[in-house]
N, C-alpha and C positions, 0 to 999 in steps of 0.2 A: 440706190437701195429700193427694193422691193415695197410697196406700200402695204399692208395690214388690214383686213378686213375680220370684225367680232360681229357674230349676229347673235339677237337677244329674242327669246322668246317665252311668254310668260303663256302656262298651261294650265288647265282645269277641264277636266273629266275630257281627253283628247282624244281623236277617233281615228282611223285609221289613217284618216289625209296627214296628221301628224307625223307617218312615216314617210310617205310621197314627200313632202317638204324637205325632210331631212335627209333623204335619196339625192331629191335634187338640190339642195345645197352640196352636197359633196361632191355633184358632177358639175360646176360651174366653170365657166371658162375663166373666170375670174377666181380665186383660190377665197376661199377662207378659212382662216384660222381656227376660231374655234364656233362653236355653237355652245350658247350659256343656256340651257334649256332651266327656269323656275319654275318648278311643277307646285301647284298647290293642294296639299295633301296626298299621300301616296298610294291612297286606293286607285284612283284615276288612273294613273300611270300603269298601275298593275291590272287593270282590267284591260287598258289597251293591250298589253303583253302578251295576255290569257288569250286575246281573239286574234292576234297575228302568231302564236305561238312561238312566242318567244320566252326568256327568261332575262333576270336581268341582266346576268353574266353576259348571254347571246346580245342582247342589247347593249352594251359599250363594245363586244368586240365588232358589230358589224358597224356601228356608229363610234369611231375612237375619239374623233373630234368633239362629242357632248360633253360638256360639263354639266354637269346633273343636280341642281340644287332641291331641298325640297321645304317647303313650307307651309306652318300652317294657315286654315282658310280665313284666320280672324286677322292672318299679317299681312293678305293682299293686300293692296292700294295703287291702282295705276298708276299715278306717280313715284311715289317710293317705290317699289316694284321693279321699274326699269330704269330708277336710280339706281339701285344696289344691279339689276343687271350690266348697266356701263360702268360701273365701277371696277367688275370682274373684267372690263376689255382694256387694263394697263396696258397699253405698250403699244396699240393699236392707233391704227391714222382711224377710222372710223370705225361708229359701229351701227350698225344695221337693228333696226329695230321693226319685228314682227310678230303676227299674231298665231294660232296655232294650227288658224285655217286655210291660211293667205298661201296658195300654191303657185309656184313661178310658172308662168307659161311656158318657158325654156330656160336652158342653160347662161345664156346673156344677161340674166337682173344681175345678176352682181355688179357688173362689168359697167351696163348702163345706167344704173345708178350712181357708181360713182367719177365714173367720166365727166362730169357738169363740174365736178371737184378742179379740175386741172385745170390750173392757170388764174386761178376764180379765188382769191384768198378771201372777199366777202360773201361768199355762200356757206351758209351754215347748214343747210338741210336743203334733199333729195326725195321727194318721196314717190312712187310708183302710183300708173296709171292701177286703176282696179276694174277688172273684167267680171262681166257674169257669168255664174257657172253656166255650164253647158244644158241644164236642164232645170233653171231660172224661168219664170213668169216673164211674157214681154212686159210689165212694168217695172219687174226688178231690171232687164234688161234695158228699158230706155231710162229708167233712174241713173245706173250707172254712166251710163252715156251722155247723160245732162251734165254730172256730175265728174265726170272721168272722160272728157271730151282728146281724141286723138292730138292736139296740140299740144305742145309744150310749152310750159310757160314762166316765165320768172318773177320775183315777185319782192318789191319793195316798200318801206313805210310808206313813198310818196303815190302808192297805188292807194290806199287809203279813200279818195273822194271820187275815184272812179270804180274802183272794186267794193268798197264797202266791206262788212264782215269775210268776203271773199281771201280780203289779203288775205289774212290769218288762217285761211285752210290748209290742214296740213291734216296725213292721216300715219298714224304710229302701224295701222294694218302693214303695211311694209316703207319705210322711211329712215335714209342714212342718214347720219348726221356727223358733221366734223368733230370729231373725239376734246381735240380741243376746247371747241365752242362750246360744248356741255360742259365741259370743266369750266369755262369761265363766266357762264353765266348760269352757273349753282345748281346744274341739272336740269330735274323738271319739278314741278310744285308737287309740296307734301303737304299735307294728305293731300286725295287727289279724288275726288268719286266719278271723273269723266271727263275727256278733255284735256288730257293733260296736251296733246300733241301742238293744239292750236295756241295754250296760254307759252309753252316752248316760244313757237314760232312766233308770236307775238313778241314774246319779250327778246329775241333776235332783231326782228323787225326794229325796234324800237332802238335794238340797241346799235345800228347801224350796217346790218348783216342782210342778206336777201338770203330769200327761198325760193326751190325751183319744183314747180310740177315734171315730171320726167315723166312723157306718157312714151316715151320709147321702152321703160321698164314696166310689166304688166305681171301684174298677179293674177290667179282666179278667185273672186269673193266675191259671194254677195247671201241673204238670207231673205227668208219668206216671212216675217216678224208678223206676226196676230197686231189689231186695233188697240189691245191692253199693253202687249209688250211695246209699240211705236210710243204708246201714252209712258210709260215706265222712262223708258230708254231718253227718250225727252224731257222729263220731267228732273233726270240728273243729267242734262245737257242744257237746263235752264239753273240750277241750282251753281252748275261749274261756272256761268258767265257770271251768276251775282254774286262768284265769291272773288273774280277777278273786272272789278271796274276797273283799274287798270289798265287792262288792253282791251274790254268790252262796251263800255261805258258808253261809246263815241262811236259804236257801229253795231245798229238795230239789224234782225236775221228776218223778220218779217217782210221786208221788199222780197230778200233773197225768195225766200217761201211761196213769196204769191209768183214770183216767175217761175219758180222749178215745179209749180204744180200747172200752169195755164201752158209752158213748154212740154210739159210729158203729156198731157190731156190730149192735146195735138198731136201728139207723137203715136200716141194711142189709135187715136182716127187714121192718121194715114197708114198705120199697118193692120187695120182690120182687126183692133182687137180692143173695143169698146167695153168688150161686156167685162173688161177687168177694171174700167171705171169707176163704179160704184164703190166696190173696196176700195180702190184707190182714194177716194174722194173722203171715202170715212175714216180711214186711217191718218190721210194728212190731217184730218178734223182731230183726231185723236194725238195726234202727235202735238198740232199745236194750243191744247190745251193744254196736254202736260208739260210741253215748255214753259207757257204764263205761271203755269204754278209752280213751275221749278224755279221762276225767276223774283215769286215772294215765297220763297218759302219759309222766310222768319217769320211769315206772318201766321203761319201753320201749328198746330199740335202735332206732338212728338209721332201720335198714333195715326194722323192725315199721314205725315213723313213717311213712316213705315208704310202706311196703302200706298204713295205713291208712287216710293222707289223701284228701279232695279237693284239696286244695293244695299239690303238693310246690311250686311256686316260692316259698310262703312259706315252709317251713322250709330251703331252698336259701339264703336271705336271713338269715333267721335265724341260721342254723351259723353261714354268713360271719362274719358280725358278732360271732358269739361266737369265731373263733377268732384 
């Protein structure tokens, strides 16, 4: 019998690459079933339409395969988010989880993503190499490459004192995961402001399951993020570790840090392109400050929170719920 592939993707204000994505999903050599598309709010979705000229009619018939959800912007939550998306992939062996910029290099992700699948009853998760777009900064480009290195790799608890926070890397930008395995260890964490994909993987790991880098499946992704946004973006990627010690507790991201910036630096020299250093240099400064404060941020005003974040509607949610 035929194995089942659901891919998931969760949208907000999505541009045109949104349709490249969903072209190429449908031309895979690998088949997929359906496409869960969760748009958040429905303007977004209608302004893409308006500028490919489309309608929404012409949109499900050139796309039959989307399932089209639509919700409000105060009910995202990365975690819950692409819980209720795998929930819509009953019936499926896996399901694919992506973002709404993440383009396949070719028609093969499907396929090589889930090939690491066969024969392998303890791998839980797959997830894709990420390339930089074609007209990327060389330090977005040698980021990705520090970070998204051509080897494949697999990845167990007992990497832990050789890997460090590495084990736990996993990216939801494009990453399958056995349908199963989500069901049995209760999806992914709710509420969620960041991170959901690593505290997954973590609790995989933990629970006796490996994970595998598949750099033979390649997406295009990458972004030019401002010193404010790296600080933001950090700062709920320090707030997501201190609310899971759990799988955090016992492997510090600061070694990782000081290697992935003294590796691109060098990387930077040998391709002639220094003079993107300085940014460079002030953003990792910016990034890792708003990580330290994401990782007290109980120790913060509600009104610090809000300057810090990328996500005030998550803690908008949050309060609620706490008062």
């Amino acid at each position: 019998m035929a194995e089942t592939v659901d891919v998931v993707i969760p949208s907000y204000h999505p541009e045109g690459r949104l349709i490249k994505i969903l072209e190429s999903l449908h031309c895979q050599t690998m088949e997929v079933r359906s496409v869960h598309l969760i748009q958040t709010g429905e303007q977004g979705l209608a302004d893409l339409l308006a500028a490919q000229g489309l309608t929404m009619e012409r949109f499900g018939e050139r796309f039959p395969k989307v399932d089209l959800t639509f919700i409000g912007e105060e009910e995202f939550d990365h975690g819950a988010t692409r819980t209720f998306g795998a929930r819509q992939c009953t019936g499926a062996d896996y399901c694919v989880m992506m973002t709404q910029d993440a383009l396949p290099e070719d028609d093969t992700l499907i396929r090589r993503l889930i090939e690491p699948f066969h024969g392998d009853e303890s791998l839980a998760v797959s997830f894709a190499r990420q390339l930089a777009n074609p007209d990327a900064k060389a330090v977005e480009r040698l980021t990705r490459d520090f970070n998204y290195p051509p080897e494949p790799m697999v990845k167990c608890e007992a990497d832990l004192p050789r890997l460090g926070i590495k084990t736990y890397f996993c990216s939801d930008v494009c990453a399958a995961y056995r349908l199963s395995v989500l069901e049995e260890l209760g999806y992914f964490p709710e509420p969620s402001i960041f991170n959901e994909d690593m505290v997954f993987a973590g609790r995989a790991l933990k629970a006796g399951y490996r994970i595998r880098y598949t750099a033979e499946a390649r997406v295009f992704h990458s972004h030019s993020y401002s010193a404010v946004q790296q600080y933001r973006r950090n700062f709920d990627l320090g707030v997501s570790q201190a609310d899971h010690p759990e799988i955090f507790a016992g492997s510090r991201s600061e070694g990782e840090g000081k290697r992935y910036v003294l590796a691109v630096l060098k990387l930077l020299s040998q391709h002639h392109a220094l003079k993107e250093a300085p940014g460079f240099i002030a953003g990792c400064g910016m990034r890792y400050l708003g990580y330290r404060k994401g990782r007290n941020y109980r120790r913060l005003s509600r009104r610090a929170i809000r300057r810090a974040t990328a996500n005030p509607v998550y803690w908008k949610r949050v309060w609620r719920q706490e008062s």
